[in-house]
N, C-alpha and C positions, 0 to 999 in steps of 0.2 A: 307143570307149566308148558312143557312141549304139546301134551296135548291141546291144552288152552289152545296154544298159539297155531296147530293145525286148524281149530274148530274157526277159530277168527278170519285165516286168509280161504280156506274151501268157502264155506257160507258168505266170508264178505264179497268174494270174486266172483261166487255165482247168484246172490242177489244185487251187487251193483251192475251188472252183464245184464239180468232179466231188470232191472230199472232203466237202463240202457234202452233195450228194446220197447220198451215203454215209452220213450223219447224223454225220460225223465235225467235229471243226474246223479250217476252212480255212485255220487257220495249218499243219496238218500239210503240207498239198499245197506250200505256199509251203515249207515246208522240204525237200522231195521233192525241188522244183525248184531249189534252189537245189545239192544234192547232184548230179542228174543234169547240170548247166550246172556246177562248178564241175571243177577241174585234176584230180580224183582218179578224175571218168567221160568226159565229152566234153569236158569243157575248153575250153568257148565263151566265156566271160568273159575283158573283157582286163585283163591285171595293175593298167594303172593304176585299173580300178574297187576291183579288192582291197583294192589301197594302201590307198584312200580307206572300207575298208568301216566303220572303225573310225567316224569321225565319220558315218558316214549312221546310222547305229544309232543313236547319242548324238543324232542329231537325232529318230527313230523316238520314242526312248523319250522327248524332251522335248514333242513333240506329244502323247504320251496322257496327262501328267502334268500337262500345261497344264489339257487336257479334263476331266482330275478335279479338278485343284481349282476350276475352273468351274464346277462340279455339288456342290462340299461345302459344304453349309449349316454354319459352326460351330456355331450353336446345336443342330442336331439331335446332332452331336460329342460336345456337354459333358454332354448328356442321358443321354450312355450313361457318362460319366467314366474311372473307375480299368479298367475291361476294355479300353475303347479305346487306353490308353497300354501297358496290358502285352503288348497284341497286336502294338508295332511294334515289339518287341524278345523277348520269349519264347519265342514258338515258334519262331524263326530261330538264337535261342540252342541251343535243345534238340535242332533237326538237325544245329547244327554239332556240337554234343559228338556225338551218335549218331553222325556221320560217323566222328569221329574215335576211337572206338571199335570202329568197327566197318570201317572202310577199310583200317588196315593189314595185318589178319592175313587180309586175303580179297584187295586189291587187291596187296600187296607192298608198298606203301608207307611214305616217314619219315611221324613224329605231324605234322609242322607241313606237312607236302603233302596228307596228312588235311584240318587246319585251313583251307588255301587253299580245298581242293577244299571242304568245306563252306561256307564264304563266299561261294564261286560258286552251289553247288544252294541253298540253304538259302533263299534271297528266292522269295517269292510272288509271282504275274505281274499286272501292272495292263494290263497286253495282254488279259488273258481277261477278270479279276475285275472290273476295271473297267464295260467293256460290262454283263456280268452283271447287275452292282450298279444301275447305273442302269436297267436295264433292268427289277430288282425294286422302284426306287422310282416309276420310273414306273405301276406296273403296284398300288403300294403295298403289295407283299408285306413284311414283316417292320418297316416303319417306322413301327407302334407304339411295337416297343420299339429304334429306330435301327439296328436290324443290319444293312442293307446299308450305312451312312454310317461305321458302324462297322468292316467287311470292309476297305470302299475305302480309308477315311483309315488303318487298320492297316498294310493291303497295301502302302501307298504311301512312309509312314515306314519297314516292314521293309524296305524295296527300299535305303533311307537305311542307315540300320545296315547291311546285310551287306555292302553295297560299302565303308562306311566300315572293317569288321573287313576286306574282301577288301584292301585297300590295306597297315592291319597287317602281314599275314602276307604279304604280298608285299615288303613293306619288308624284313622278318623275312631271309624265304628270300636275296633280292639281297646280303645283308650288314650290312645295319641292326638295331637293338637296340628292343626294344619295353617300354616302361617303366611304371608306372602313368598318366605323365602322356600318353602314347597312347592308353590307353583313356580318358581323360578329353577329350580332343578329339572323342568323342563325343557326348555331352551338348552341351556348347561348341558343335561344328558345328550341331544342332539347334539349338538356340538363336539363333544368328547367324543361322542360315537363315532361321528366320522371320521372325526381326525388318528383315531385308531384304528379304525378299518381301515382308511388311507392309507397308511404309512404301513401296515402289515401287509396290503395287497401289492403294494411297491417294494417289500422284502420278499413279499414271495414271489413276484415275477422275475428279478433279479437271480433266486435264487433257482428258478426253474429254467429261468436261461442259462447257467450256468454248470449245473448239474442235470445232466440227460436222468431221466427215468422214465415206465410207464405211466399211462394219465390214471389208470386205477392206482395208485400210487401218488400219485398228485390228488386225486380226491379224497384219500385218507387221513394225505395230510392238510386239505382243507379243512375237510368235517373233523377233523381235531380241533384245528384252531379254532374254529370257528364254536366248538363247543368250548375251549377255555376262555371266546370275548362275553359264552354267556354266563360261566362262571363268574367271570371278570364283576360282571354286574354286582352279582350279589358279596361277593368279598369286598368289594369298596363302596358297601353300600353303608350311606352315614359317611365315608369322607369323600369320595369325588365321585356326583353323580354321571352314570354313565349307562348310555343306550347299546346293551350289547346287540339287541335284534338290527337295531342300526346299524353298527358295528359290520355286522355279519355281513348286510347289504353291500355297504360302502368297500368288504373287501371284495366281493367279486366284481362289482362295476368299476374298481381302479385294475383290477387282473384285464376286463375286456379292455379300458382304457389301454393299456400299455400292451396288452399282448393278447389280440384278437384273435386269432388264431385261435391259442389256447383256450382262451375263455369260450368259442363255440364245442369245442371237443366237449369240456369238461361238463358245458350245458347238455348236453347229450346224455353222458354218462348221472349226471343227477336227475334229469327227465326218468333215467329208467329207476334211481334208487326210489324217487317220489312214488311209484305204482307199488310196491310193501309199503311206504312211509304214511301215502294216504288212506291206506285198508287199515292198518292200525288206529292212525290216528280217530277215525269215525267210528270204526266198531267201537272203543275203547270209552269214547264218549259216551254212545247210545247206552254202555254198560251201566252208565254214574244216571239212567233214570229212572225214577219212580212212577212208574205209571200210571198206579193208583192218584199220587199226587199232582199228575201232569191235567189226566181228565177234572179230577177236583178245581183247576185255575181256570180250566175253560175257556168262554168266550172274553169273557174279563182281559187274561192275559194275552191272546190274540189280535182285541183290538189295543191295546198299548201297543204291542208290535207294529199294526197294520199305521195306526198315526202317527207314531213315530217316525214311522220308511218316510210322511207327509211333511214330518222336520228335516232330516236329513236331505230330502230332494229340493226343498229351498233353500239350504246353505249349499248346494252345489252350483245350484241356480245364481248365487250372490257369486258365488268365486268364479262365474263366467262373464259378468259384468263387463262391459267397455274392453271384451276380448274380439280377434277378428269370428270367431267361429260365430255359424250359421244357426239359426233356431231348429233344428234338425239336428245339429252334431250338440247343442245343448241338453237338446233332449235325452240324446246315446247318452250323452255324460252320466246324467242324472238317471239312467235306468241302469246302468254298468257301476254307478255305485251301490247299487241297494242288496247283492248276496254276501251272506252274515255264512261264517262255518267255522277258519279255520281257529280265528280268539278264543268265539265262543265255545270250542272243543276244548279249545288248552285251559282257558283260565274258569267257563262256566262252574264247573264243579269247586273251587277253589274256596268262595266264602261258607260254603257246605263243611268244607276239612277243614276252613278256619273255626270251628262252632259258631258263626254267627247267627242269629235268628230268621237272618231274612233267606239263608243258604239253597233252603229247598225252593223257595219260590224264582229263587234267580237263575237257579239250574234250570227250572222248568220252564223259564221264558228263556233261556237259554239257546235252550234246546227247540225250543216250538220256532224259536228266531229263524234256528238253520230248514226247519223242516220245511217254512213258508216262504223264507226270503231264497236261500238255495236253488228250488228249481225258478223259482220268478224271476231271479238275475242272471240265472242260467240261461232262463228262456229267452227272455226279456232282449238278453246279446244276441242270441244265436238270430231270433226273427228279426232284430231291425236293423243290425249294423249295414249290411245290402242296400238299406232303405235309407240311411240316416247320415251315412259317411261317403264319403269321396275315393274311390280307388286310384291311389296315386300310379300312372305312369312309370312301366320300369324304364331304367335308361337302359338303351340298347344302338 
């Protein structure tokens, strides 16, 4: 496994570096590499790291979630209100239905392998947007009127929701019955979520006030907890639904809330765990694809992808409705939601391990999701925000 795990960070670092100088994003090269090292070309990796790919990812994705809500002011949140709340559920809505509209009569597909497969694509990446976002409130692009705080905390609850509906219809398919009171374990799950993350991020700031330590030492015992609220999920799953990725969130945006300070250190110190967390997480993916099967989906599953991004960008469009922002800063919205990576990393391969039938194909739209929507939302940020947002004024 050691070895494995050399082959993964040398080759991921230095093909997302020469992706880099391509002006592309270096999560693609970490997916390259994970493709050229995984069973389907050289087959360098050894099984027991595969095994194990499932929880490195669910760790991947709990270190950039931590990071954001490290960096989410609520008060800049509640400034922007009702577009903020409709953004962690609309346009995730609107690609699943597009999916499922448009998947079976092009891909061959049942409606509810549709359903799955949009559950999977349909979450916006906090892998990409994330960085972005704070990268435009550093820079104070758009947080006049809160839009990158807005993006981030969206992106971060859609990531919530689709996995919560991917579970749904994964219950669905297995044999299980989905009832009204299923889709109301949505709501429910948010809710508990935070009010757990809350109240842990308000024990641990207490607790870090009052007891001196190192902040590498405060981070260990964050990314503990923060791995027992996503335990938490699946232990009390069936009696009280509960959103641990939320969870996860809400504790570091109550740590910034009450102890600022802190919470930028500790942002810092997870900025650096995230550069291994993201090299893993993308090769490890790239590992879980069939190449043979990916070229076999073709143009078929590219343009479900490509009309899809065409649903999702008008429910983004709808949740800016009767807001003060600009047709210009609607537009940033609507292009800073469209890169897909980090869901479709953790959960793509998932209905594949469940033996479901539709497995191989959802991976492989999956995966084509990050490889086209990635650098296009990458790009997409980097060329217009300049053009599209407002640079707010520092006070001085």
């Amino acid at each position: 496994m050691l070895t494995s795990l050399a082959f993964i960070f040398l080759l991921g670092m230095f093909l997302g570096y020469f992706f880099m100088k391509l002006k592309l994003p270096g999560l693609l090269g970490m997916l390259f590499t994970g493709i050229i090292l995984g069973p389907y070309v050289l087959n360098a990796l050894q099984p027991s790291l595969l095994s194990v790919s499932v929880d490195l990812r669910q760790l991947a994705l709990v270190i950039i979630l931590t990071r954001a809500g490290l960096a989410l002011d609520i008060k800049d949140l509640m400034k922007v209100g009702r577009p903020a709340l409709l953004m962690c559920f609309v346009p995730a809505c609107f690609e699943i239905v597009g999916i499922m509209l448009i998947a079976p009569p092009l891909l061959h597909i049942s409606l509810l392998d549709a359903a799955i497969m949009g559950s999977v694509v349909a979450a916006v990446s906090p892998a990409i947007i994330v960085p972005k976002m704070l990268n435009l409130m550093d820079q104070r692009y758009g947080t006049n009127k809160s839009i990158p705080q807005m993006i981030m905390a969206g992106g971060s609850v859609d990531d919530v929701f689709v996995i919560v509906m991917f579970t749904a219809f994964t219950g669905l398919a297995l044999g299980g019955k989905i009832s009204p009171i299923s889709f109301l374990q949505i709501p429910v799950s948010i809710v508990t979520g935070l009010i757990v993350g809350i109240f842990l991020g308000w024990c641990l700031t207490l607790y870090f006030k009052r007891y001196h330590m190192r902040d590498s030492v405060k981070v260990l015992i964050l990314l503990s907890v923060s791995f027992l609220l996503v335990a938490l999920e699946r232990v009390l799953k069936g009696v009280v639904p509960i959103s641990g990725l939320l969870a996860v969130m809400a504790l570091g945006a109550t740590i910034l809330k009450t102890y600022d300070a802190l919470a930028v250190r500790l942002s810092g110190k997870f900025s650096k765990l995230w550069v291994g967390a993201e090299i893993l997480l993308f090769v490890l993916v790239g590992a879980t694809v069939n190449i043979e099967y990916a070229l076999g989906a073709g143009l078929a599953a590219i343009a479900v992808i490509l009309l899809a991004l065409l649903f999702r960008m008008l429910g983004v469009f709808i949740c800016m409705i009767k807001t003060p922002l600009t047709t210009k800063e609607r537009l940033f919205c609507m292009i800073a939601y469209l890169p897909k990576a980090t869901v479709q990393a953790a959960i793509g391969s998932l209905p594949l391990a469940m033996g479901l039938p539709c497995g191989e194909i959802v991976l492989t739209v999956a995966v084509l999701a990050i490889l086209i929507t990635a650098p296009l939302g990458a790009f997409g940020i980097d060329m217009t925000y300049k053009k599209l947002l407002v640079q707010e004024k520092s006070a001085s």
